[in-house]
C-alpha atoms as a printed R data frame, in Angstrom:
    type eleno elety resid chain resno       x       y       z
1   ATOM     1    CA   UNK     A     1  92.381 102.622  82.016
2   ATOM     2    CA   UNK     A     2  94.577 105.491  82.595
3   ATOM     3    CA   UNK     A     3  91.769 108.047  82.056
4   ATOM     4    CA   UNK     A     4  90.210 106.218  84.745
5   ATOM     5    CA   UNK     A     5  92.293 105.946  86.944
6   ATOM     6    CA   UNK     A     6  93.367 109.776  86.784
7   ATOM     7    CA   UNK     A     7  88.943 110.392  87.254
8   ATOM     8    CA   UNK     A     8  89.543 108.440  90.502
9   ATOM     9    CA   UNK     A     9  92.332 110.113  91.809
10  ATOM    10    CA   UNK     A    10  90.432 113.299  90.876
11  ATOM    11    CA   UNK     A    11  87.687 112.531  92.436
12  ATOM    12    CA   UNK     A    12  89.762 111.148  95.751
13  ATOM    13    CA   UNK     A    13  91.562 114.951  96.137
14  ATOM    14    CA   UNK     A    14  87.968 116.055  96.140
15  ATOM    15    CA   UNK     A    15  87.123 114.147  98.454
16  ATOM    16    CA   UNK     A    16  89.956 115.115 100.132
17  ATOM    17    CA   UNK     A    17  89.344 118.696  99.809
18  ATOM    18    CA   UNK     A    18  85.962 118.544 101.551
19  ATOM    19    CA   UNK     A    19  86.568 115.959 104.014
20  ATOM    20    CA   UNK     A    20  90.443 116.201 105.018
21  ATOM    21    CA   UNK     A    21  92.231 118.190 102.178
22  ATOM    22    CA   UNK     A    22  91.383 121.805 103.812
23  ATOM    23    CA   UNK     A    23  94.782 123.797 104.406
24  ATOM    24    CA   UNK     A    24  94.895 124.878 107.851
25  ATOM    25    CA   UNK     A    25  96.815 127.690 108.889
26  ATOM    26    CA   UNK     A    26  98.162 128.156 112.962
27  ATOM    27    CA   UNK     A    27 101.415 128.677 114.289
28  ATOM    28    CA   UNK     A    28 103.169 125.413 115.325
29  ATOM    29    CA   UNK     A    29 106.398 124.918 117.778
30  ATOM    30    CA   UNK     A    30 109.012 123.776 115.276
31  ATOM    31    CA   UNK     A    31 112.908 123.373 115.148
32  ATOM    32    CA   UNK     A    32 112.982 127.885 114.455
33  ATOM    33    CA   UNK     A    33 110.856 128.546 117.373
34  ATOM    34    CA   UNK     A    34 106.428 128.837 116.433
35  ATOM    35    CA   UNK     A    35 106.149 129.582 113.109
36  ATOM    36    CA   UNK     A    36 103.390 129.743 110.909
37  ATOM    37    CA   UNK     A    37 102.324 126.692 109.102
38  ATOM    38    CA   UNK     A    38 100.402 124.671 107.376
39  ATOM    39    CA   UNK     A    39  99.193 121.647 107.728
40  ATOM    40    CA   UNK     A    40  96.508 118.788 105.937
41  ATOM    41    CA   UNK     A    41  95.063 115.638 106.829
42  ATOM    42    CA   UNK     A    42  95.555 113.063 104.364
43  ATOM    43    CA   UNK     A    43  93.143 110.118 105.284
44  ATOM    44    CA   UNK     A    44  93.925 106.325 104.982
45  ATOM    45    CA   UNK     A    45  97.829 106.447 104.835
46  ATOM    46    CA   UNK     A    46 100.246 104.916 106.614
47  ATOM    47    CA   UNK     A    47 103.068 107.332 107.865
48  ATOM    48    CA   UNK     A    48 105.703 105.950 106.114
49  ATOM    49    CA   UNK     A    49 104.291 105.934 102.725
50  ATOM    50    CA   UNK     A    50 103.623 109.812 103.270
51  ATOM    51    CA   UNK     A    51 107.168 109.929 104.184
52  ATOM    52    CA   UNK     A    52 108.588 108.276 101.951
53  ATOM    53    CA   UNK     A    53 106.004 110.593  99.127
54  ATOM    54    CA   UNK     A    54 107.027 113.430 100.771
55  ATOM    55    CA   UNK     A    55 111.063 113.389  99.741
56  ATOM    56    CA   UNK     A    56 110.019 112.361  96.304
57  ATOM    57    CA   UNK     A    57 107.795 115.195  95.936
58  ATOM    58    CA   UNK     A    58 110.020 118.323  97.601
59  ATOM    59    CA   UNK     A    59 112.780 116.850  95.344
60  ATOM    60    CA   UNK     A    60 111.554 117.832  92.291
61  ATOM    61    CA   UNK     A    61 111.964 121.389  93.621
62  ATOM    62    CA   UNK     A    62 116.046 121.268  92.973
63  ATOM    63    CA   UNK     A    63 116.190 121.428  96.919
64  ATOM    64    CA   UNK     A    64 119.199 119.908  98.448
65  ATOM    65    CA   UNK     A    65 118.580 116.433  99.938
66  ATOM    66    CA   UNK     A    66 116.344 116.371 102.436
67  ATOM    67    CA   UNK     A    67 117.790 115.636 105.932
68  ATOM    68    CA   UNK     A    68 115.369 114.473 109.201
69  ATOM    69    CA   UNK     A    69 115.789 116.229 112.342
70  ATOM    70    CA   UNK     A    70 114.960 113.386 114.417
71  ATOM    71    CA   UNK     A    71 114.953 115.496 117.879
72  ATOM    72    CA   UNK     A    72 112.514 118.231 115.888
73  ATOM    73    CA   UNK     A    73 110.751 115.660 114.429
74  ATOM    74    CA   UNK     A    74 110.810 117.660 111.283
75  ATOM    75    CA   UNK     A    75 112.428 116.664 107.762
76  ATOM    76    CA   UNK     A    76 114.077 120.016 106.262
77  ATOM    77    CA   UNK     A    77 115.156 120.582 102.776
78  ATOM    78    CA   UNK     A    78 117.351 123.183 102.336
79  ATOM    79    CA   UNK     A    79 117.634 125.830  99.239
80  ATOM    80    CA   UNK     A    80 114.231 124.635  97.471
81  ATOM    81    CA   UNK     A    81 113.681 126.301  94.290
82  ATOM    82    CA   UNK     A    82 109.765 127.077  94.514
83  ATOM    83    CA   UNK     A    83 109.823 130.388  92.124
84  ATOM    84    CA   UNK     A    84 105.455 130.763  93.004
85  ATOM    85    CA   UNK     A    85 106.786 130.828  96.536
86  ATOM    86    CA   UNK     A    86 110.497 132.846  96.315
87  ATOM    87    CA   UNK     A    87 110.553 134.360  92.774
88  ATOM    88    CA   UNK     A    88 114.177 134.014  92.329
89  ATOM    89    CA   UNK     A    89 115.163 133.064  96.159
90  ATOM    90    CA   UNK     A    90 115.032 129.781  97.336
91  ATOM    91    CA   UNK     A    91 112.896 128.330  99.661
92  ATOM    92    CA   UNK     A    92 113.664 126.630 103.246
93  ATOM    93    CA   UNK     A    93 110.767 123.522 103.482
94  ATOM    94    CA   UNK     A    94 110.017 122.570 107.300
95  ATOM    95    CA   UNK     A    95 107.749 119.423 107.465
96  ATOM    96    CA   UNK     A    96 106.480 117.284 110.069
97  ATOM    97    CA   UNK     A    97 104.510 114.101 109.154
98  ATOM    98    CA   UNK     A    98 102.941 112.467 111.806
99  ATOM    99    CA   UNK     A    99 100.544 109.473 112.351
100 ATOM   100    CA   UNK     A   100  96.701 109.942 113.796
101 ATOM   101    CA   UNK     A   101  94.862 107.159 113.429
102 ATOM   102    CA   UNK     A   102  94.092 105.939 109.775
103 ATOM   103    CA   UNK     A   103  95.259 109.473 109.031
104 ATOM   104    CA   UNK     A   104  98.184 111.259 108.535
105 ATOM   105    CA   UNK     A   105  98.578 115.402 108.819
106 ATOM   106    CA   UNK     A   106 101.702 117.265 107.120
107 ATOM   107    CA   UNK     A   107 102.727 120.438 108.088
108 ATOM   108    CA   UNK     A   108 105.191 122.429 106.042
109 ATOM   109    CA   UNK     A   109 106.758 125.562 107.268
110 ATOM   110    CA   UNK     A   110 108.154 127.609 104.475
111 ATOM   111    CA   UNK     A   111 110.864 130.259 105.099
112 ATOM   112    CA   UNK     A   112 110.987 132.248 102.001
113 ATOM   113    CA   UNK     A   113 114.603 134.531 104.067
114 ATOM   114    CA   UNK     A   114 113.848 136.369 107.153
115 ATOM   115    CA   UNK     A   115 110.475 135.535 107.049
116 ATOM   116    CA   UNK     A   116 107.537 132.334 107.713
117 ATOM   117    CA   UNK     A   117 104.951 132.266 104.836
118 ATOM   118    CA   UNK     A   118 101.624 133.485 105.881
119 ATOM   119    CA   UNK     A   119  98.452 134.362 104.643
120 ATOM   120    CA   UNK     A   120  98.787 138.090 106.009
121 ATOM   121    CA   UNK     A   121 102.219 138.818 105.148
122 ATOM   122    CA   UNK     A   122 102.425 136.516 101.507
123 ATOM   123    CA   UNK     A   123  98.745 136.221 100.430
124 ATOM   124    CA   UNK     A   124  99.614 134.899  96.652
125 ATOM   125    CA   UNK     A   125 102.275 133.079  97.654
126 ATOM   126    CA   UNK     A   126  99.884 131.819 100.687
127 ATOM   127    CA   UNK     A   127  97.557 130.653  98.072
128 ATOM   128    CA   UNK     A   128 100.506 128.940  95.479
129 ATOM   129    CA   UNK     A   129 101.570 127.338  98.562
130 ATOM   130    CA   UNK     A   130  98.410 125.932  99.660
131 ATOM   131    CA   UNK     A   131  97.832 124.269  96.047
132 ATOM   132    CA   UNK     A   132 101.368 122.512  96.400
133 ATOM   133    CA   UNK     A   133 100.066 121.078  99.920
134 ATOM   134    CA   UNK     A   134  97.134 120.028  97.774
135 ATOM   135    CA   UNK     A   135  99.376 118.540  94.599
136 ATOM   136    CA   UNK     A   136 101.090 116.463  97.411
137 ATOM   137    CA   UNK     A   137  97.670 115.223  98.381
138 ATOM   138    CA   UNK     A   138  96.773 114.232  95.433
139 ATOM   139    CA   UNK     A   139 100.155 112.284  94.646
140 ATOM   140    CA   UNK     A   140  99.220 110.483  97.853
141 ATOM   141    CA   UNK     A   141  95.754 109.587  96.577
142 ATOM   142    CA   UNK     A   142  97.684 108.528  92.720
143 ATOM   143    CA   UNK     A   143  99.999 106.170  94.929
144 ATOM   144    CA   UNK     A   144  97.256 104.957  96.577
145 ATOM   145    CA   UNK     A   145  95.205 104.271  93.941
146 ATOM   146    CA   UNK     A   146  97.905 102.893  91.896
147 ATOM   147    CA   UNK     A   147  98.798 100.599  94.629
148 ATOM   148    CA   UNK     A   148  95.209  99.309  95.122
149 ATOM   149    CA   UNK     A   149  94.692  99.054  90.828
150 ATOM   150    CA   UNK     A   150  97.994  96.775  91.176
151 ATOM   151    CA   UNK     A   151  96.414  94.561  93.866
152 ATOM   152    CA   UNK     A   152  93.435  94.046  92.266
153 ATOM   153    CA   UNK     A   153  95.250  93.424  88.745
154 ATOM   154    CA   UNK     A   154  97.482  90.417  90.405
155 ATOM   155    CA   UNK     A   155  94.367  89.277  91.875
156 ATOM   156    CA   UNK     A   156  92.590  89.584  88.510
157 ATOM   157    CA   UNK     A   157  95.791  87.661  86.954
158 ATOM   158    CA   UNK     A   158  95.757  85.134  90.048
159 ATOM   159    CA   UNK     A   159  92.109  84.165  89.318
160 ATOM   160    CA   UNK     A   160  92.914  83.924  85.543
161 ATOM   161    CA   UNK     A   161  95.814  81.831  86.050
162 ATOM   162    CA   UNK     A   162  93.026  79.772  88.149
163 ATOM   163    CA   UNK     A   163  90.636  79.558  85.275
164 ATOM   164    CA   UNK     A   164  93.205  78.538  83.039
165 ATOM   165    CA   UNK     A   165  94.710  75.332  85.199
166 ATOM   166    CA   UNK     A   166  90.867  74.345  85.665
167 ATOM   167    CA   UNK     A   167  90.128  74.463  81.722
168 ATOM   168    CA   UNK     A   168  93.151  73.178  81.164
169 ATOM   169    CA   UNK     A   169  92.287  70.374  83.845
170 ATOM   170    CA   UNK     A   170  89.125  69.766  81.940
171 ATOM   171    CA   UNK     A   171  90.739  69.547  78.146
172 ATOM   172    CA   UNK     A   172  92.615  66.787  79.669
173 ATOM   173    CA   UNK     A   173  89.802  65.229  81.199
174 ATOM   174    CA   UNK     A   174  88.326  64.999  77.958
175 ATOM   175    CA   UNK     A   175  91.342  63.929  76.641
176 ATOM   176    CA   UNK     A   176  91.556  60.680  79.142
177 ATOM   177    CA   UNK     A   177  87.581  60.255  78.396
178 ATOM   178    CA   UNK     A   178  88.466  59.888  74.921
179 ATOM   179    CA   UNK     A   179  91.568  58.009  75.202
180 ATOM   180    CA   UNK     A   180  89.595  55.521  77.734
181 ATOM   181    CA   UNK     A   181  86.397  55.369  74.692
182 ATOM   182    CA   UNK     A   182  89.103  54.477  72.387
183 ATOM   183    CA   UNK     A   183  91.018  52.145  74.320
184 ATOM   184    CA   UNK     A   184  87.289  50.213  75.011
185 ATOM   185    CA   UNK     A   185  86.383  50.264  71.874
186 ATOM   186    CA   UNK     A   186  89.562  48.174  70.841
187 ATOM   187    CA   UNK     A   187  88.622  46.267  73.977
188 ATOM   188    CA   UNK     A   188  85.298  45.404  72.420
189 ATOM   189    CA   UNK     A   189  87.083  44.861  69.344
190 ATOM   190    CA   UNK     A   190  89.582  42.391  71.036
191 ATOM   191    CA   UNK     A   191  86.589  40.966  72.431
192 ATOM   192    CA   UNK     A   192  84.793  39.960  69.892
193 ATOM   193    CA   UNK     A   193  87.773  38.638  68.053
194 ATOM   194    CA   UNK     A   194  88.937  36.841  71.231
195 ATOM   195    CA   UNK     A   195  85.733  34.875  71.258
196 ATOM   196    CA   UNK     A   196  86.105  33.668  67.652
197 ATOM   197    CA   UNK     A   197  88.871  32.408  68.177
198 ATOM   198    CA   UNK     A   198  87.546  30.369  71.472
199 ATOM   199    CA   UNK     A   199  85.054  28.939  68.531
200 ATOM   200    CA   UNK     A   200  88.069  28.024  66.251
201 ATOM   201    CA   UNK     A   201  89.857  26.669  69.470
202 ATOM   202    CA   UNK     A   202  87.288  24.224  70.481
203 ATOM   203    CA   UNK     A   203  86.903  23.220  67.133
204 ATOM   204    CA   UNK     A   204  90.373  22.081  66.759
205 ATOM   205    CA   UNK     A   205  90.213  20.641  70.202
206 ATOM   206    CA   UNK     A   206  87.773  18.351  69.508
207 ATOM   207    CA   UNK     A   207  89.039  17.408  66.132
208 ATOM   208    CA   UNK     A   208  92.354  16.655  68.104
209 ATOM   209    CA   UNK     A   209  90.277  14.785  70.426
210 ATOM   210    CA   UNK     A   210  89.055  12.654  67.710
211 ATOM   211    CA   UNK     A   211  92.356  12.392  66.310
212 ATOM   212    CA   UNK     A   212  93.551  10.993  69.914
213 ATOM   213    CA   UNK     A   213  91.278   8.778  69.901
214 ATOM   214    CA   UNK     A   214  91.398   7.070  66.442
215 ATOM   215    CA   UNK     A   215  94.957   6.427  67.606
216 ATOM   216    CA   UNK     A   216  94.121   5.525  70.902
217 ATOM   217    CA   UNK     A   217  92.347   2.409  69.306
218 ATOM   218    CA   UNK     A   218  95.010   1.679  67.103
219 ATOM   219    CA   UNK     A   219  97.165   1.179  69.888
220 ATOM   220    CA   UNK     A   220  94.783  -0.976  71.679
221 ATOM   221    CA   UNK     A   221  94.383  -2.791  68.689
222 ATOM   222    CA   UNK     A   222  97.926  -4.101  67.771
């Protein structure tokens, strides 16, 4: 199950990677003035989950907690240790999540001291960073997938819990059939055994009768 599961998420970052996953680089207006960033879509996400992915993920990364800039719109995380990014320096993370759609794009500013991350100035680093915007995709797309294998398991459980109460339902069923056979048979049994003693009954009532009578007369005859 867990091989599977990690085929699917696989095969969701490629699908990200061809549909939505490609890194784009452009300077964006942020809380420093335009910097360069970078930014990718993430399809079928609310924002909120990405958000709340996000701060998991840049934790890892020994930053100091991350704070939101509401008026920026930008969640920073200050002193991030990212060595494929700094070496030894730490890293400032910029990021702006926001909503389109079904979708959701993050762009990440990194300010490795004095200087933006870009492709012309940082070219490994460019490329180390673009496979951490990638990694965070594909967290997105375990979440997601995890969420949906959870749904469908409590459905799965839901429906077995359904076929259980119905065969339980039916044992008893059979149960009451053969409680009801039994409870005829006796019946039948009864019965027959309340007839034979009608036959015994009328037997003695008409000896009685006899008897009645025989004394009958000798009453009428004194």
């Amino acid at each position: 199950m867990k091989k599977q599961i990690l085929l699917n998420c696989l095969a969701m970052l490629m699908s990200l990677s061809v549909s939505y996953g490609q890194i784009d680089e452009s300077s964006k207006s942020m809380s420093q003035g335009v910097q360069n960033a970078l930014t990718i879509e993430i399809p079928n996400v609310e924002e909120k989950t990405v958000i709340k992915l996000w701060k998991k993920y840049i934790k890892a990364f020994d930053g100091k907690k991350t704070k939101r800039n509401r008026k920026a719109d930008e969640y920073f995380t200050d002193d991030a240790e990212i060595p494929a990014l700094g070496g030894t320096n730490s890293v400032d993370v910029y990021a702006r999540i926001a909503e389109s759609g079904d979708d959701v794009s993050v762009t990440a500013w990194f300010d490795l001291g004095g200087a933006f991350l870009s492709s012309n100035e940082h070219p490994q680093e460019y490329i180390e960073a673009e496979k951490m915007m990638m990694r965070f995709a594909l967290n997105v797309a375990q979440k997601l997938t995890q969420d949906e294998l959870d749904d469908q398991l409590k459905a799965l459980k839901k429906l077995e819990n359904q076929l259980k109460k119905l065969k339980n339902a039916n044992d008893n069923y059979h149960r009451d059939i053969e409680n009801a056979k039994a409870r005829i048979a006796k019946a039948e049994e009864n019965i027959i055994e309340n007839e034979q003693e009608q036959v015994t009954a009328a037997e003695k009532i008409d000896e009685q009768k006899e008897i009645v009578k025989a004394v009958q007369k000798r009453l009428n005859d004194l």
